[in-house]
C-alpha positions, -999 to 999 in steps of 0.1 A, spaced: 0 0 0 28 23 5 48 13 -22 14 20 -44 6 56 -22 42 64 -33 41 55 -70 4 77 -71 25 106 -56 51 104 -79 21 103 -109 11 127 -94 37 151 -96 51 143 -129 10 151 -141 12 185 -123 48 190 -140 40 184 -171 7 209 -168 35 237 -162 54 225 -192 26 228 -216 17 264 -197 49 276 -200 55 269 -240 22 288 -244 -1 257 -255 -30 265 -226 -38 294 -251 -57 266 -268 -77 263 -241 -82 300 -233 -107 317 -215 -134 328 -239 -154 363 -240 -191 344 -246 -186 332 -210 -183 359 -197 -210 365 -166 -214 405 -158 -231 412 -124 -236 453 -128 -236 476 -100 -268 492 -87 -276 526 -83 -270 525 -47 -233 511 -52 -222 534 -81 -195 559 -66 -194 594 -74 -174 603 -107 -143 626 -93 -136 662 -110 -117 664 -141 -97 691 -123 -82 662 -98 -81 635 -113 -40 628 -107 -29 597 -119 -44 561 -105 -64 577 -77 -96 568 -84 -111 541 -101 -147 529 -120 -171 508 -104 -165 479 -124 -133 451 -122 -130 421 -148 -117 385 -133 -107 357 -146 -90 325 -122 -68 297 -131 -62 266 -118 -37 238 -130 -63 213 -127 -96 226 -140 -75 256 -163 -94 290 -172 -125 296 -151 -153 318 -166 -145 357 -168 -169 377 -142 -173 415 -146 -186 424 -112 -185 460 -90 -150 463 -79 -140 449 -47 -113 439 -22 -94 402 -25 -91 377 -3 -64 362 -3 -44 332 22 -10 350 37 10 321 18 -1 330 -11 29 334 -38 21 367 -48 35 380 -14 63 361 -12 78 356 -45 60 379 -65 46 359 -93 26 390 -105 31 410 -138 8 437 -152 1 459 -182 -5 496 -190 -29 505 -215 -54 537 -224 -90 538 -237 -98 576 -249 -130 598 -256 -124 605 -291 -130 645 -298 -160 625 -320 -177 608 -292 -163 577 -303 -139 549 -277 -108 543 -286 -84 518 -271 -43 526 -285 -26 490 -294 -38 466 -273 -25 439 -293 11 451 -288 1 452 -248 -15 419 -249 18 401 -269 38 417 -241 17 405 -213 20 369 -224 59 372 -228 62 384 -192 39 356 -183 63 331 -196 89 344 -181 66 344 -144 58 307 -152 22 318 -151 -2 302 -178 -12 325 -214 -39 330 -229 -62 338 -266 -48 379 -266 -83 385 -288 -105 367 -260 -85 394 -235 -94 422 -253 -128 414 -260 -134 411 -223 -118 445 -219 -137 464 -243 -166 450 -227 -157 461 -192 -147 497 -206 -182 497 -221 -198 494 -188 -178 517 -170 -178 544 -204 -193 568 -184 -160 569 -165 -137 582 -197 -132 618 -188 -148 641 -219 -113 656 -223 -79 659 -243 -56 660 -215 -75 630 -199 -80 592 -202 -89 559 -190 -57 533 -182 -65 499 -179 -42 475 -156 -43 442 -165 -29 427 -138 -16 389 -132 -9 370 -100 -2 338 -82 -23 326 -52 -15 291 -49 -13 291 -9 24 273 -6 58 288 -1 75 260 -23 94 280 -49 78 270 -79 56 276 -102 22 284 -91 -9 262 -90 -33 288 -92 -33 322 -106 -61 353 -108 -59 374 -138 -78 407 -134 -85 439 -145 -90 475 -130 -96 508 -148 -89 544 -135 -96 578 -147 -65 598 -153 -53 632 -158 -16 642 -168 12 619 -152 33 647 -141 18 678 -117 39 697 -139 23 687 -170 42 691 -203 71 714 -183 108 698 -190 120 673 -162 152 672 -144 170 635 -141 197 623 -114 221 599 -134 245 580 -105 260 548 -120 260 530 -87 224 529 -91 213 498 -118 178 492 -129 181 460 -153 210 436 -163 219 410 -190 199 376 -184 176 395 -163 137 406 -165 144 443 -171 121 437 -206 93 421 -186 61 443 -175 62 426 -134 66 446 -104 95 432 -94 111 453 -112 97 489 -101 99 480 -64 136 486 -60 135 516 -81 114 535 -59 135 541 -30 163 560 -60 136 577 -74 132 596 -37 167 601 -40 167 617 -71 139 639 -55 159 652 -26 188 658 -48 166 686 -62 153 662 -99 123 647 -107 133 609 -121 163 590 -125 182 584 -160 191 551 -156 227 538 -166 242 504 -169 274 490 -173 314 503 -168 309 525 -199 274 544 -183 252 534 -210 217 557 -209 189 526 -209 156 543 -196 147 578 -179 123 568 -150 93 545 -159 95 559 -196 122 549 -228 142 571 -239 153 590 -267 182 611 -283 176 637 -307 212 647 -325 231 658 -352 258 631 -362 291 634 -373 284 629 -410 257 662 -402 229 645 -407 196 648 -380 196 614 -360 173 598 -333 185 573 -313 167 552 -291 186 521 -266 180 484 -285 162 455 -270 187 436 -251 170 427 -227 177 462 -206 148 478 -219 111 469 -218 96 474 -252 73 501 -247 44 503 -271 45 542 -270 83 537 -279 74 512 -307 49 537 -321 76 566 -323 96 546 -343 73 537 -367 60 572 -372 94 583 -374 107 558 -404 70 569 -420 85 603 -424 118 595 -437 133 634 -426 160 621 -404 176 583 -395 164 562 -370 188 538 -354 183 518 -322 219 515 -306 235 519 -273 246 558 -265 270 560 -232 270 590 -217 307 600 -229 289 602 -260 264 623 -245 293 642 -228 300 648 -265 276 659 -285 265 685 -258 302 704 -255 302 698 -296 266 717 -299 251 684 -317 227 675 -292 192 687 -305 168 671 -274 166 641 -254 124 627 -244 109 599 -224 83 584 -236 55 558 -222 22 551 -223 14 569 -192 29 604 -201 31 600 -242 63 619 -247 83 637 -216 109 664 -223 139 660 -205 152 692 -195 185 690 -176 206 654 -162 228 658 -130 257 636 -142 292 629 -119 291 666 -105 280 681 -136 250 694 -145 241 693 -185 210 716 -195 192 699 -225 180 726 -253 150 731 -257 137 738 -293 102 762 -298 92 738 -325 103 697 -311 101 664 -323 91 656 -287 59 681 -294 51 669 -329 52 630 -317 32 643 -288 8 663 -310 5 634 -339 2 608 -309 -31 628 -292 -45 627 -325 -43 593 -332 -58 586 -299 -89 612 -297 -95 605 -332 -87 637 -351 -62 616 -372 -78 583 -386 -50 553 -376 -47 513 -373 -34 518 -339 -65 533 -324 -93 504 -320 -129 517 -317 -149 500 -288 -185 493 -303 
């Protein structure tokens, strides 16, 4: 009997393993969730919340009445997706979440077109990103169109919510985590993928005013072999505490450097990108490649695109240490330097605090920064007619 207990455990656990395997290469998108399941349990009058004033609205303060949900388990795989008012969790203290932090997320934007009309920016890109990081998290994927369609339908319930306005928006967090109650380090048997939507104003208090960065080499925000190109909070939390730093050293974010040679990888939460005048005299934007340093922002994908479309200067994605930097500024080459993200569009950097030097960044009447800004708002209030921006019926 024991001999036959132990052979059922070992069975088991090499059924169990083999689920992960087949999660992790991607296959339980066969066996997705699907958007015809989905149950909706809408709030009544009595539990709507008051809508907050455009005027202060911030960034993820406040948030719609509505939440989507969807659970996992390795067993039974996707649950059915429930849109239900928005709530708290309950969740047991082992859960991995909070130990290991098995938990990714997304960042996305529905907009009020100037037309009336909902528009969500790229949500495929988001989506194909989401899965990647949940690879990496050993969490299970999912049909990206069945995701989406469960979106839209939760932004449609809450549309009320999408602020009438072109300096405003709605961001969606997708958000992914473990609760399988066990602190084995592994991967998890259970998982809760969810989604929460928040009315939101400009990221910055200061609005579209040039920001100061603190760039201190000792400080490292990814590495090669790491997850510094997955969307998971693991790798924000150790950033915050250098982002305070920066703040009492008189800046507003951190330009974040890697390696013996000081290479510039991202400015904050946001990519970054070089505006210059090369050698040969030709206008050049540079942005850092892929290589595993940087996430691939689908703001920073979009400026790409729109700048090959224009063929008026080259576009090259290459590393740019700040001795080049150093460079072009004392040789009057450097035109502008911008962030950009989905949650501020495009940021103008304004000045970097480098090694006991300070380096003030011109600052052109007529930028690039402002024209991707301008071309990017209307793409997503509808004033310019794009692929990117997907209506929501």
């Amino acid at each position: 009997m024991a001999l036959r207990g132990s052979i059922g455990r070992l069975l088991s656990q090499k059924f169990l393993f083999g689920k992960h395997l087949q999660y992790a290469r991607g296959i339980s998108s066969q066996n997705s969730f699907q958007f015809v399941d989905v149950e909706e349990k809408i709030c009544s009058p009595a539990e709507r919340h008051p809508k907050p004033d455009l005027a202060t609205l911030g960034f993820g303060k406040h948030f719609t009445d509505h939440m989507l949900e969807i659970p996992w388990h390795i067993e039974s795989g996707w649950g059915k997706p429930l849109i239900s008012p928005i709530h708290d969790f309950k969740f047991h203290p082992a859960a991995k979440v909070f130990h290991y932090a098995i938990e990714l997320f997304e960042g996305m934007k529905a907009y009020r077109g100037d037309d009336g009309c909902l528009r969500m920016f790229r949500p495929d890109r988001n989506m194909a990103r989401m899965l990647k990081t949940a690879t990496r998290s050993s969490l299970p994927t999912f049909d990206p169109e069945e995701m989406i369609k469960c979106l839209k339908r939760l932004i449609q319930i809450d549309r009320d919510w999408i602020p009438n306005s072109d300096t405003s928006s709605l961001y969606i967090r997708p958000t992914f985590i473990a609760t399988d109650p066990s602190l084995g380090v592994a991967s998890t048997n259970q998982a809760l993928l969810y989604a929460i939507l928040s009315p939101v104003g400009p990221y910055f208090s200061s609005g579209l005013a040039p920001v100061s960065l603190l760039a201190d080499p000792k400080y490292v925000r990814a590495w090669p072999g790491g997850c510094g190109a997955m969307k998971m909070g693991s790798n924000y939390a150790p950033t915050i505490n250098i982002q305070k730093e920066a703040e009492r050293r008189g800046h507003q974010q951190v330009l974040w450097l890697y390696g013996d040679d000081h290479q510039l990888t991202e400015v904050g939460t946001m990519n970054i990108f070089i505006f210059l005048i090369n050698k040969e005299g030709e206008r050049e934007l540079i942005t850092p490649p892929l290589n595993g340093l940087i996430l691939p922002g689908v703001t920073r994908l979009s400026l790409l695109e729109l700048a090959k479309e224009w063929k008026e200067f080259k576009v090259v994605e290459r590393e740019i240490n700040m001795a080049e930097l150093t460079e072009l500024y004392e040789e009057d080459r450097l035109l502008e330097i911008f962030g950009a993200g989905t949650a501020c569009v495009v940021c103008p950097v304004g000045s970097i605090s480098y090694m006991d030097r300070e380096f003030k960044i011109p600052q052109a009447e007529s930028s690039l920064s402002e024209r991707f800004r301008k071309v990017m708002g209307d793409i997503h209030y509808g004033r310019l007619s794009h692929p990117w921006a997907v209506k929501i019926d």
